[in-house]
Each structure stands twice: as C-alpha cells, then as structure tokens.
mmCIF file as Biopython writes it, N, C-alpha, C and O atoms, coordinates in Angstrom:
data_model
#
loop_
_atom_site.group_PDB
_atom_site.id
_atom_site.type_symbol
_atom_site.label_atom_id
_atom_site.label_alt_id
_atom_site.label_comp_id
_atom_site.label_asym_id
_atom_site.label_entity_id
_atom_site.label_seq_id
_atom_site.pdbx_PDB_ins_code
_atom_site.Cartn_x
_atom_site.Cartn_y
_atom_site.Cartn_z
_atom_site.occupancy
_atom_site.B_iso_or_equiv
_atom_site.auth_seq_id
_atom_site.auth_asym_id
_atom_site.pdbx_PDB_model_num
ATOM 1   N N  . UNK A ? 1  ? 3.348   17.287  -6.343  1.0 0.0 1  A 1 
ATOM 2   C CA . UNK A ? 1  ? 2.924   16.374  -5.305  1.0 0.0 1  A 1 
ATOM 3   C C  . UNK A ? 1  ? 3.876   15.170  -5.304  1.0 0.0 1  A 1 
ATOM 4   O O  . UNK A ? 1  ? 4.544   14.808  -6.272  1.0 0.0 1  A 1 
ATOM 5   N N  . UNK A ? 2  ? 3.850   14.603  -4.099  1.0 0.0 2  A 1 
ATOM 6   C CA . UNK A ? 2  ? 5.257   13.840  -3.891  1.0 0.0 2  A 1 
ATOM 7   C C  . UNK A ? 2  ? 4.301   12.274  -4.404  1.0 0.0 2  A 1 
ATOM 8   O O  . UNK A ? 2  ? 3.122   12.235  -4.755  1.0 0.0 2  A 1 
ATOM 9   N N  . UNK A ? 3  ? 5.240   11.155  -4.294  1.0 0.0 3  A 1 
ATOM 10  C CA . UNK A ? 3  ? 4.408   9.673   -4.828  1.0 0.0 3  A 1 
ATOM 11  C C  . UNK A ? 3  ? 5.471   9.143   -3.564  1.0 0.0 3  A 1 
ATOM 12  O O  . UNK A ? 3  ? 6.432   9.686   -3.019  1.0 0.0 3  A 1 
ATOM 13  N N  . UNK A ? 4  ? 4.825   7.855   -3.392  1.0 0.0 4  A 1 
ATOM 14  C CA . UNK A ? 4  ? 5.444   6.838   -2.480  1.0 0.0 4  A 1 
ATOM 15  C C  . UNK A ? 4  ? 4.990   5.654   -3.202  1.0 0.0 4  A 1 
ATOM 16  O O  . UNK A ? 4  ? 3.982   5.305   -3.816  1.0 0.0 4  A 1 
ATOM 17  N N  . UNK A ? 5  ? 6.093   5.189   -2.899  1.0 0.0 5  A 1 
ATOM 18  C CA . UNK A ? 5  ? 6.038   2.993   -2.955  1.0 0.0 5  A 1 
ATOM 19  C C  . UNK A ? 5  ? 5.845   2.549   -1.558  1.0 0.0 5  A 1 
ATOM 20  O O  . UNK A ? 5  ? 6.409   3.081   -0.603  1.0 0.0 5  A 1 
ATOM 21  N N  . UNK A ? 6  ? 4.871   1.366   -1.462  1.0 0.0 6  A 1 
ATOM 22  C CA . UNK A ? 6  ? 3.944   0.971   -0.465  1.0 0.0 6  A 1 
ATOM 23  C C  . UNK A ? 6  ? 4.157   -0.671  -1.321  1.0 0.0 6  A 1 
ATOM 24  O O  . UNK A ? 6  ? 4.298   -0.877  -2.527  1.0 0.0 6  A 1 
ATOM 25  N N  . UNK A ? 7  ? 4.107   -1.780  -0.040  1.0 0.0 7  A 1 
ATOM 26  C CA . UNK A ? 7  ? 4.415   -2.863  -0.076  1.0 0.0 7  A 1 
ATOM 27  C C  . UNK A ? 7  ? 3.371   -3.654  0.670   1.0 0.0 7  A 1 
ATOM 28  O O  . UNK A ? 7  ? 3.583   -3.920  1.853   1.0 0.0 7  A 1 
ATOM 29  N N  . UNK A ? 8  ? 2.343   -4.021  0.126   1.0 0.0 8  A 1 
ATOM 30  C CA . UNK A ? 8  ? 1.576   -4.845  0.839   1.0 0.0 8  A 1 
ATOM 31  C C  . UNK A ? 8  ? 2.219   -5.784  1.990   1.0 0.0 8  A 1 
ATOM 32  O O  . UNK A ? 8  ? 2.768   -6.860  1.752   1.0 0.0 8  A 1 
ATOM 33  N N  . UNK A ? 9  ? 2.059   -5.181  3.343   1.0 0.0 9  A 1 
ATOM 34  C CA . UNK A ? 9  ? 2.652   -6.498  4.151   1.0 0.0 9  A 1 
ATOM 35  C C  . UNK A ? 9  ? 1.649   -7.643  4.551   1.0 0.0 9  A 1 
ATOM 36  O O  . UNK A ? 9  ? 1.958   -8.830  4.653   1.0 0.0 9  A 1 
ATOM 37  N N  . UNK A ? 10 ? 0.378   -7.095  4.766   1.0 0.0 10 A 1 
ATOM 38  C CA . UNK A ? 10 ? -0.722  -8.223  5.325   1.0 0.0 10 A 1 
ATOM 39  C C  . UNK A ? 10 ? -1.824  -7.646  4.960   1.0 0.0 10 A 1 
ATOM 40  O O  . UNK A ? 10 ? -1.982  -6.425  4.945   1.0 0.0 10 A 1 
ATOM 41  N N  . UNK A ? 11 ? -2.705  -8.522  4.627   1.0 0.0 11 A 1 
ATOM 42  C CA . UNK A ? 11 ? -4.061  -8.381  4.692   1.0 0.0 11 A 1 
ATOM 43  C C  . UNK A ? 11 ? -5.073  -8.427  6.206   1.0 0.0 11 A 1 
ATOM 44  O O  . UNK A ? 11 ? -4.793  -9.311  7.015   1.0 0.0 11 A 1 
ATOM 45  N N  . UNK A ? 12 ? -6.076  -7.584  6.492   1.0 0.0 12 A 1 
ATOM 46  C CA . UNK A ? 12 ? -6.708  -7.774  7.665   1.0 0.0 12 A 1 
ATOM 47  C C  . UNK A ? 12 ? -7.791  -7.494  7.262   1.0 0.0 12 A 1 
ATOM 48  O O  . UNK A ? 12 ? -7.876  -6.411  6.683   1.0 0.0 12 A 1 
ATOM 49  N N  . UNK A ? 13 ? -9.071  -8.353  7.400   1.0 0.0 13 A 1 
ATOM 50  C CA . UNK A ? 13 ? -10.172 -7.859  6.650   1.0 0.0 13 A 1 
ATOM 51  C C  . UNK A ? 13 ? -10.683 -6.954  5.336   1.0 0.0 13 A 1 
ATOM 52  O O  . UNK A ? 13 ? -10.756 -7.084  4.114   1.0 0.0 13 A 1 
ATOM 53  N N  . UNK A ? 14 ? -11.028 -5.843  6.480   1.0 0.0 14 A 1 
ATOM 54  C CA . UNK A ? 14 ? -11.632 -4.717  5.534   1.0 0.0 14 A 1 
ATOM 55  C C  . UNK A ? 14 ? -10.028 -3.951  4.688   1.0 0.0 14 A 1 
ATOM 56  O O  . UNK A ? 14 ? -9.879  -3.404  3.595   1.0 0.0 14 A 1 
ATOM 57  N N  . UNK A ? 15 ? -8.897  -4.312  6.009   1.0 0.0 15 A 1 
ATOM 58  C CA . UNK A ? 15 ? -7.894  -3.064  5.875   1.0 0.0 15 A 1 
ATOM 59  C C  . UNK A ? 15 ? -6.543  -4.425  5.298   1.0 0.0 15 A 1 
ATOM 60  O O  . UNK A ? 15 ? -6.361  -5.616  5.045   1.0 0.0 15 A 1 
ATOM 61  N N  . UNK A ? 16 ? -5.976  -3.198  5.370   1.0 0.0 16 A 1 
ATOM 62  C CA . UNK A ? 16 ? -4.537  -3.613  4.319   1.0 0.0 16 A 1 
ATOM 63  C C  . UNK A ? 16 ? -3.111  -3.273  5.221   1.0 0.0 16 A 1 
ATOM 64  O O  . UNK A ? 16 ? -3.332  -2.177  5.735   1.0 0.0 16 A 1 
ATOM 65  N N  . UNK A ? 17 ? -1.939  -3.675  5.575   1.0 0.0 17 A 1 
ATOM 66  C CA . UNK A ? 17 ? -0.691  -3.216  6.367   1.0 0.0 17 A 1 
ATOM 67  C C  . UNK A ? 17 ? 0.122   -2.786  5.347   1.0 0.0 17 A 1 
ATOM 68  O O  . UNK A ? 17 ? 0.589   -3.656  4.611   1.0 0.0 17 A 1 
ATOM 69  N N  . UNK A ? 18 ? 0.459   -1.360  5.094   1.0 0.0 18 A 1 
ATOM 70  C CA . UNK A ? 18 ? 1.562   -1.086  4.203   1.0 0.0 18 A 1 
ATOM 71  C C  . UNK A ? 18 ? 2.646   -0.664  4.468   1.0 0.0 18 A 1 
ATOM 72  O O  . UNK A ? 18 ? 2.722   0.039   5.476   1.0 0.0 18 A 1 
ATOM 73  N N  . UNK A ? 19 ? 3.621   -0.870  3.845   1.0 0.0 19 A 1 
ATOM 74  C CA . UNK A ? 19 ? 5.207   -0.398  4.390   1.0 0.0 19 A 1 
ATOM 75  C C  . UNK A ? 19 ? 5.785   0.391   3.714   1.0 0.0 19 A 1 
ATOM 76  O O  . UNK A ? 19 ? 6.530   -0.393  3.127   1.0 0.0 19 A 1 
ATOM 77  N N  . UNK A ? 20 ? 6.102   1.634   3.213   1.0 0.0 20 A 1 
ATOM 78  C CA . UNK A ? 20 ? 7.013   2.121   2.709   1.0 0.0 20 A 1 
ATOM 79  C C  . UNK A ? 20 ? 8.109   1.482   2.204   1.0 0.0 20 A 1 
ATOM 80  O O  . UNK A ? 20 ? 8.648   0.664   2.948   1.0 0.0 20 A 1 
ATOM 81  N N  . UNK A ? 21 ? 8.586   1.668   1.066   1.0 0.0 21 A 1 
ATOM 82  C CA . UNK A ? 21 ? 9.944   1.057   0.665   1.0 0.0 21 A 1 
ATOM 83  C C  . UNK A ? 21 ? 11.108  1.497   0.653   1.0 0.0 21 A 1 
ATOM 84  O O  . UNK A ? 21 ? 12.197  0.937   0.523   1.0 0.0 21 A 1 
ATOM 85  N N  . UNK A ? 22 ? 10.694  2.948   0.853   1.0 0.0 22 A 1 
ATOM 86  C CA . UNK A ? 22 ? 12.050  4.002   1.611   1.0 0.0 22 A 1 
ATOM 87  C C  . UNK A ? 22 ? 12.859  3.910   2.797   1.0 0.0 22 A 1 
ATOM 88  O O  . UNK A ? 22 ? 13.989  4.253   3.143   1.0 0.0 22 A 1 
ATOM 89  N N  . UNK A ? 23 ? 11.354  3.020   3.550   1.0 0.0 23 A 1 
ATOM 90  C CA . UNK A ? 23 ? 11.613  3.099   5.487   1.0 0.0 23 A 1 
ATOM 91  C C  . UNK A ? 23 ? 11.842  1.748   5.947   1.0 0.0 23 A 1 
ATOM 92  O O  . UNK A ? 23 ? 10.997  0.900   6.232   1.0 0.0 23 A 1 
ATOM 93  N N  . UNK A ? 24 ? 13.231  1.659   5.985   1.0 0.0 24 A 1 
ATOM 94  C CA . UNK A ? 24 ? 13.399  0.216   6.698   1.0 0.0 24 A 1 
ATOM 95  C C  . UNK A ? 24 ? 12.913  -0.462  7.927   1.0 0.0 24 A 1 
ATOM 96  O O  . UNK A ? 24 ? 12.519  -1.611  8.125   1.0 0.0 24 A 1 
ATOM 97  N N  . UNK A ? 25 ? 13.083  0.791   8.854   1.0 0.0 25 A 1 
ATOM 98  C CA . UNK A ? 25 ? 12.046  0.593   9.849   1.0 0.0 25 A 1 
ATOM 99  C C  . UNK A ? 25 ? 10.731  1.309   10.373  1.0 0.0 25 A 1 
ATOM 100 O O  . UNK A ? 25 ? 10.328  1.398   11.532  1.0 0.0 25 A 1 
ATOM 101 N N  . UNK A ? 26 ? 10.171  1.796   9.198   1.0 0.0 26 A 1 
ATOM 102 C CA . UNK A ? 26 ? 8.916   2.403   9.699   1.0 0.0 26 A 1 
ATOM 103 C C  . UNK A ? 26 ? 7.959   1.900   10.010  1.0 0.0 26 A 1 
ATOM 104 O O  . UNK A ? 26 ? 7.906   0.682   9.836   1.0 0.0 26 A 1 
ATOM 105 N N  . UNK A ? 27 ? 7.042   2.440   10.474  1.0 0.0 27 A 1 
ATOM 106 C CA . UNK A ? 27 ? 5.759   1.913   10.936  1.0 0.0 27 A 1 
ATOM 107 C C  . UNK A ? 27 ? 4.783   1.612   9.684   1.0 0.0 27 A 1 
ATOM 108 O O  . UNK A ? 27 ? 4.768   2.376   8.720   1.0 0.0 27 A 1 
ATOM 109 N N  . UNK A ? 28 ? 3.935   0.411   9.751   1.0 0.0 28 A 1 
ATOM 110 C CA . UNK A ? 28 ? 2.992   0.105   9.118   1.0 0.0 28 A 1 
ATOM 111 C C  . UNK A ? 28 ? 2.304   1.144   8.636   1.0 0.0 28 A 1 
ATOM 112 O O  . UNK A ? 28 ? 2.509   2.026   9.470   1.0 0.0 28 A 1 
ATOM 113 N N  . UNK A ? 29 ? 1.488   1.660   7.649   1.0 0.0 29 A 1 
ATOM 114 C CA . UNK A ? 29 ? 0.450   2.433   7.521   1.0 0.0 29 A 1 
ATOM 115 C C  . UNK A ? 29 ? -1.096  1.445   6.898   1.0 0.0 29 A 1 
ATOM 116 O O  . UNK A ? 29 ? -1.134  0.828   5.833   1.0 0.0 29 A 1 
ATOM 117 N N  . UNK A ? 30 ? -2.153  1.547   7.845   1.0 0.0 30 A 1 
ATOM 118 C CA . UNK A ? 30 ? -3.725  0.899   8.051   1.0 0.0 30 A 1 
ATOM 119 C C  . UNK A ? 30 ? -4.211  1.608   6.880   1.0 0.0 30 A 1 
ATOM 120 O O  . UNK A ? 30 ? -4.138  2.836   6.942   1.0 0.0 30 A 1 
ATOM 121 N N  . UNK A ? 31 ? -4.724  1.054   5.753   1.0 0.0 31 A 1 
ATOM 122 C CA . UNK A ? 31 ? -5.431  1.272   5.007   1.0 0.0 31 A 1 
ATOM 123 C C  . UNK A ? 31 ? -6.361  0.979   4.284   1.0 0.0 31 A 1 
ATOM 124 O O  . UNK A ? 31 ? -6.064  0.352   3.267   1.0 0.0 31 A 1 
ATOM 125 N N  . UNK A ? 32 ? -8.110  1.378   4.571   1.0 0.0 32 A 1 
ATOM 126 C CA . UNK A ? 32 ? -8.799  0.201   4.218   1.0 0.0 32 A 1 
ATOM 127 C C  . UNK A ? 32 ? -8.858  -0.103  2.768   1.0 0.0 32 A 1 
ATOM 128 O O  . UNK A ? 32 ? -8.641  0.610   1.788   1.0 0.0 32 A 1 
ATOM 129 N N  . UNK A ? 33 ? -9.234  -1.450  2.894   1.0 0.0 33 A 1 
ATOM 130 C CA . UNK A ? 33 ? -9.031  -1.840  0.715   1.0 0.0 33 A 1 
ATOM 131 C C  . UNK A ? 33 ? -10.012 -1.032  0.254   1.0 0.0 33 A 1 
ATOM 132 O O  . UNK A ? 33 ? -9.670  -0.917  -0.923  1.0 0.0 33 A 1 
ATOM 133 N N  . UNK A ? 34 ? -10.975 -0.409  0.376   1.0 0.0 34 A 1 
ATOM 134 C CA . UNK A ? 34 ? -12.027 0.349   -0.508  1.0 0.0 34 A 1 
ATOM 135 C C  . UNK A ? 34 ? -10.938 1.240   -1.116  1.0 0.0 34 A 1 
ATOM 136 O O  . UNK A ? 34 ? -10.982 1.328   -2.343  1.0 0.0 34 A 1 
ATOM 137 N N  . UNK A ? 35 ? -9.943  1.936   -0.469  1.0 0.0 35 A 1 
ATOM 138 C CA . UNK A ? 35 ? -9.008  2.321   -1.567  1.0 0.0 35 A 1 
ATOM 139 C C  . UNK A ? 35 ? -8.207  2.270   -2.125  1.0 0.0 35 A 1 
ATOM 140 O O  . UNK A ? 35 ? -7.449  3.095   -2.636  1.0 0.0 35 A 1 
ATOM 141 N N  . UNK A ? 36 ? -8.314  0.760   -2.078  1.0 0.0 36 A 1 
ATOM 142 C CA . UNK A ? 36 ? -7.210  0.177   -2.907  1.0 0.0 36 A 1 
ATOM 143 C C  . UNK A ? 36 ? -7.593  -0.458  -3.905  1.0 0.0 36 A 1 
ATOM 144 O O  . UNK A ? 36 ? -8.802  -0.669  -3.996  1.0 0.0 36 A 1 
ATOM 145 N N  . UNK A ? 37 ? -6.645  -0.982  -5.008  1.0 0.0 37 A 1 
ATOM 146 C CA . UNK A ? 37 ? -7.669  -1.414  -6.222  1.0 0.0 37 A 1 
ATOM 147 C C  . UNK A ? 37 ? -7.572  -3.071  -5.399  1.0 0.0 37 A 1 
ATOM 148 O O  . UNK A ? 37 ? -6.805  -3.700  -4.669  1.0 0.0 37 A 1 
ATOM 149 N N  . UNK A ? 38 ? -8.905  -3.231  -6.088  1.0 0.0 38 A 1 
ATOM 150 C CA . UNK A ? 38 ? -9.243  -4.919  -5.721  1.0 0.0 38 A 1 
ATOM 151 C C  . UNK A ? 38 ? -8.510  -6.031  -5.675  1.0 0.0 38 A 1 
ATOM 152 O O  . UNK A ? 38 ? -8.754  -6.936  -4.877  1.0 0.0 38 A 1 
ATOM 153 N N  . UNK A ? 39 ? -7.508  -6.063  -6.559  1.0 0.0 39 A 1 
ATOM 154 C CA . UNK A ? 39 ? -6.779  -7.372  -7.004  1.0 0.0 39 A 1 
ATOM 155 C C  . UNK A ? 39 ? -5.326  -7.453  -5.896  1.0 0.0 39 A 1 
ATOM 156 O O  . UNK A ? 39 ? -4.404  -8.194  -6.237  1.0 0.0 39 A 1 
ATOM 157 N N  . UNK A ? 40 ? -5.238  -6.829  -4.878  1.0 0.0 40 A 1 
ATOM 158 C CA . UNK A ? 40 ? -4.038  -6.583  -4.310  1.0 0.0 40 A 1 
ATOM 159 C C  . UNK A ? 40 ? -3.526  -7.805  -3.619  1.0 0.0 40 A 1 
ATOM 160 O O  . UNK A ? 40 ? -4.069  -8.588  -4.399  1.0 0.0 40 A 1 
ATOM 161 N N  . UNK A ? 41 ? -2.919  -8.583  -2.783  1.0 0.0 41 A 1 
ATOM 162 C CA . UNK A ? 41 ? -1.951  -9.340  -2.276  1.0 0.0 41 A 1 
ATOM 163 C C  . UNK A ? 41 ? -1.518  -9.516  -1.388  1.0 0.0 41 A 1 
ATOM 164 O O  . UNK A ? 41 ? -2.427  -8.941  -0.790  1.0 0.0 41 A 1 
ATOM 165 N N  . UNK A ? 42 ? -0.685  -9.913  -0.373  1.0 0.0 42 A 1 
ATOM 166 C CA . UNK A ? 42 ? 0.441   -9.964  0.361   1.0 0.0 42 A 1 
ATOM 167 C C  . UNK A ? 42 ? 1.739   -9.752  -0.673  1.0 0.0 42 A 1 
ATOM 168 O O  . UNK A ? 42 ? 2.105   -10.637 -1.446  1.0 0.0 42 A 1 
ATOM 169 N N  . UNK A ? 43 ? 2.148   -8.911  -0.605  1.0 0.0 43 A 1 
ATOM 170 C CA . UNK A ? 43 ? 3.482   -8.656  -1.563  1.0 0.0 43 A 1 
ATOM 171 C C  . UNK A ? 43 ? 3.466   -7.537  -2.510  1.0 0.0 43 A 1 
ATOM 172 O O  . UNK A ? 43 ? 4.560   -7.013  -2.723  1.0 0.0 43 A 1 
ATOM 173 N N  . UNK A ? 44 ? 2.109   -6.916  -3.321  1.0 0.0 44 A 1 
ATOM 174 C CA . UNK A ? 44 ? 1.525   -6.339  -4.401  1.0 0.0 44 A 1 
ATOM 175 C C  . UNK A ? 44 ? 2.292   -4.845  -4.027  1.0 0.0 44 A 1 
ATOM 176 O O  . UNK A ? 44 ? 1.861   -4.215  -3.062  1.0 0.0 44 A 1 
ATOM 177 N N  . UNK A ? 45 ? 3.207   -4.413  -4.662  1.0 0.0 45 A 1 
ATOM 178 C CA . UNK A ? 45 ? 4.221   -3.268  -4.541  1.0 0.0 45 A 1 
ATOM 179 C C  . UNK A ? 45 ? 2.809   -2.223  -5.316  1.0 0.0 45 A 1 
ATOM 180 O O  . UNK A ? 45 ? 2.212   -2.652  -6.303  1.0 0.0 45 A 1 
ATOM 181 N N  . UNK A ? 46 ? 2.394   -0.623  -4.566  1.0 0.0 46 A 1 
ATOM 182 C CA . UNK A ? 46 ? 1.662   -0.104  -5.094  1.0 0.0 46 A 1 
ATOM 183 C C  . UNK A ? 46 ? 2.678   1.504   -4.790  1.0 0.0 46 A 1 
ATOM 184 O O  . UNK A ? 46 ? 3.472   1.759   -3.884  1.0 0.0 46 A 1 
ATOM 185 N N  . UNK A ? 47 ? 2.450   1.922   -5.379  1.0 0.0 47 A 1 
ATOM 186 C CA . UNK A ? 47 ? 2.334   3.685   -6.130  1.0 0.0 47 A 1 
ATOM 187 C C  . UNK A ? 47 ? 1.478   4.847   -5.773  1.0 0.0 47 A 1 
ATOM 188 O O  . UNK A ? 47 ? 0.544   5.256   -6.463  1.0 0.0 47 A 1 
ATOM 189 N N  . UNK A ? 48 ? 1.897   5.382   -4.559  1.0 0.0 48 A 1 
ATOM 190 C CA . UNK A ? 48 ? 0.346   6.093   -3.992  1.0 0.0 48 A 1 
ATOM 191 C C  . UNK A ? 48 ? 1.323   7.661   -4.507  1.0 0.0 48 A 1 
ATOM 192 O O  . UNK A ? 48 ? 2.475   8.027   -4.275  1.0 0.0 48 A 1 
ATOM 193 N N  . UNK A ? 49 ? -0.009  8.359   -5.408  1.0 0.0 49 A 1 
ATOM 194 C CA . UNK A ? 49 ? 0.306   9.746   -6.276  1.0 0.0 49 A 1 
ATOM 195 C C  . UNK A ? 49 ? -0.990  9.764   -6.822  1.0 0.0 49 A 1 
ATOM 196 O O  . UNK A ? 49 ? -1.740  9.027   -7.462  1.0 0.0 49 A 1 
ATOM 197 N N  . UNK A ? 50 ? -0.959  11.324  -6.133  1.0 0.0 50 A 1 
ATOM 198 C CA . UNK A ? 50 ? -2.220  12.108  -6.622  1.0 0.0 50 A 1 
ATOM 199 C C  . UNK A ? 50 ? -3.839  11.491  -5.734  1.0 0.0 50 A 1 
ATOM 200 O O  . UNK A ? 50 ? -4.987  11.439  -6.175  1.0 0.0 50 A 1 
ATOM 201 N N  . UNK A ? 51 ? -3.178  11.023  -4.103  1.0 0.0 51 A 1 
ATOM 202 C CA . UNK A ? 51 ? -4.426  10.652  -3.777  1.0 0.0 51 A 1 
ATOM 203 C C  . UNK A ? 51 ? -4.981  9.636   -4.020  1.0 0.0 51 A 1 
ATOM 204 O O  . UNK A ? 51 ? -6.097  9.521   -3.512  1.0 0.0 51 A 1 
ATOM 205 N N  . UNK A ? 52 ? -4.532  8.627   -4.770  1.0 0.0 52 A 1 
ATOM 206 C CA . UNK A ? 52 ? -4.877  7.357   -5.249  1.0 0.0 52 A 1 
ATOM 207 C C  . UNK A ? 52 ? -3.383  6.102   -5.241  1.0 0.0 52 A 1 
ATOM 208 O O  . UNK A ? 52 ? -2.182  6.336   -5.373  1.0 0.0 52 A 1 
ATOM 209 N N  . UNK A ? 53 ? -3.976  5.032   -5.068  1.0 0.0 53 A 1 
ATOM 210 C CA . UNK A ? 53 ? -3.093  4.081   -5.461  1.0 0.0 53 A 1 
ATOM 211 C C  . UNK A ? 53 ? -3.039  3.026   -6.650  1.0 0.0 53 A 1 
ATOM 212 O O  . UNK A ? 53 ? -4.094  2.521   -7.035  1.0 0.0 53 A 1 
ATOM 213 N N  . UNK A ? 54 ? -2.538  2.885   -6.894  1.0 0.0 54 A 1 
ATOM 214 C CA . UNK A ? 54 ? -2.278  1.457   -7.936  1.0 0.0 54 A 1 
ATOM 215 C C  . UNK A ? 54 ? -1.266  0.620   -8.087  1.0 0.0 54 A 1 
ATOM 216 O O  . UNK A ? 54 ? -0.331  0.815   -7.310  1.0 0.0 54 A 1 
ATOM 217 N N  . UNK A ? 55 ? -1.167  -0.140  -8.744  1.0 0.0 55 A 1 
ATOM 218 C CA . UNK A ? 55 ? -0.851  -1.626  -8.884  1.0 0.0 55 A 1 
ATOM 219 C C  . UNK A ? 55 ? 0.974   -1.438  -9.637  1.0 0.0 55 A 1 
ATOM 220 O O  . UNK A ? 55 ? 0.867   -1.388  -10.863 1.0 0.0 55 A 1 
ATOM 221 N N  . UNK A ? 56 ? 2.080   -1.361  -9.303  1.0 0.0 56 A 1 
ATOM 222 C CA . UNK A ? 56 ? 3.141   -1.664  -9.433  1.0 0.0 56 A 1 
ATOM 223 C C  . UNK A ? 56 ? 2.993   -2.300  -10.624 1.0 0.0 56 A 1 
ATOM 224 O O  . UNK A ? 56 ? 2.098   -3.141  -10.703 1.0 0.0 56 A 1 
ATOM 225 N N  . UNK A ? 57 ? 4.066   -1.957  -12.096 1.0 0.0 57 A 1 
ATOM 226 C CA . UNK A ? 57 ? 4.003   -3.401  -12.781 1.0 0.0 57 A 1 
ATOM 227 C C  . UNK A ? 57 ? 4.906   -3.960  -12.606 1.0 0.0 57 A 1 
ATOM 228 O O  . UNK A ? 57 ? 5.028   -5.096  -13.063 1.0 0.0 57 A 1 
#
C-alpha cells in the first residue's frame, strides 16, 4: 500500500485543507478532523498509510 505526505493548509471547522507534498499544484484534499489525530495545525506535515494518518515528527 502506497503512503502520502499531506500538509495541513487550513483549518475549517469540522474539516481540514490538505496538500500533498508531491503536488505543487494540486488540488486541496477536504478532510474531516474526526480523522485526524487531534493536536493538528496550520502547517502539521502528516503521513497518510494504511488508512490512517499521523503526526510527522
């Protein structure tokens, strides 16, 4: 199974704006925070593998 790096761009309520770090110009991907871990950011570089995400160290 493949993994991606995801870049918190904005917070919006419930949901989250993420960017790929591969895609200079890609499109946002909407994701609500219930699956994201809690402590996330504007900036918080995350690791999505295996269906889940987490926290960059």
């Amino acid at each position: 199974m493949k993994s991606f790096e995801y870049v918190v761009e904005s917070l919006d309520g419930d949901y989250a704006n993420l960017r790929r770090t591969d895609e200079e110009d890609g499109e946002l991907k909407l994701v609500a925070r219930a699956l994201l871990p809690p402590e996330i950011r504007e900036g918080t570089r995350l690791l999505y593998e295996f269906l889940q995400y987490r926290i960059m160290e």
